[in-house]
N, C-alpha and C positions, 0 to 999 in steps of 0.2 A: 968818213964813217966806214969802217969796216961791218959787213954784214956776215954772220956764221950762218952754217947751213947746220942743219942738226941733221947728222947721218945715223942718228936709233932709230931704228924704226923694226920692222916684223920678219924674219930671215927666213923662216921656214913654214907651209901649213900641210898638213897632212889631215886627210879626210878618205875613212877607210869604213866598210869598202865604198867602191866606188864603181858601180853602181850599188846601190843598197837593196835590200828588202825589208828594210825595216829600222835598224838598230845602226846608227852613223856617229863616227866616233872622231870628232874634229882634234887635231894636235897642231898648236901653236907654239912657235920660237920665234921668242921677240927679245930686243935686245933694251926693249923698255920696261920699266915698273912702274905703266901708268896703265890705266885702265885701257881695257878692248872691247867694241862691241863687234856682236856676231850676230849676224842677221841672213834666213831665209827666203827666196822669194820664189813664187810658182811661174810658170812660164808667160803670165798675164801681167805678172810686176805686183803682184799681190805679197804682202809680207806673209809667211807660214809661222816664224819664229823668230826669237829676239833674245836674245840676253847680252848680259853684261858680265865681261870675266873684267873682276877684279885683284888686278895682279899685284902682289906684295914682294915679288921679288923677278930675279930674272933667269927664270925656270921655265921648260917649257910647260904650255897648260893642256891642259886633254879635258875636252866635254863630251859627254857620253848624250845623245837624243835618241830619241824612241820617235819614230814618223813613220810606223806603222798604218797611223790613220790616213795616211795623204795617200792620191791616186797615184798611179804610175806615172812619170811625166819626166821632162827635163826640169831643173830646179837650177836656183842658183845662190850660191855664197855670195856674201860682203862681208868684208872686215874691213873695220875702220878702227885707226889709231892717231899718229902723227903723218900716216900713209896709205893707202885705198887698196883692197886687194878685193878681186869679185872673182868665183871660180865656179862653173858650171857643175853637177853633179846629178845625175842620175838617179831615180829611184824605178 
């Protein structure tokens, strides 16, 4: 039995700025056209934000957040695909 590895997965994320004050503007390159969740957590592991980019093609995607209302702190990314990515980010 031969086993493949599937090598698409997420190539690039860009989350600007970094640190924020308000207005965070995530950009993803993925070399999938499956769906991506993106998910927020505050420095307790508490979720802040969540969605789901639904990707139809294999274009990079850009999400524009307003977290304006959250307190100053360390935060943290997840992205989840066929692959794990979690990136610390400042506000």
């Amino acid at each position: 039995m031969k086993i493949q590895k599937d090598e698409k997965r997420i190539r690039k994320v860009s989350i600007l700025p970094n640190p924020s004050k308000g207005n965070v503007q995530f950009n993803i390159q993925s070399e999938m056209d499956s769906n991506v969740l993106l998910e927020v957590y505050n420095f307790y592991g508490n979720r802040v934000y969540s969605t789901t980019i639904k990707r139809s093609s294999k274009e990079s995607e850009t999400i524009n957040w307003n977290a304006s209302h959250l307190e100053k702190g360390v935060y943290f990314v997840r992205i989840k695909s066929n692959n794990e990515i979690i990136i610390p980010i400042q506000f």
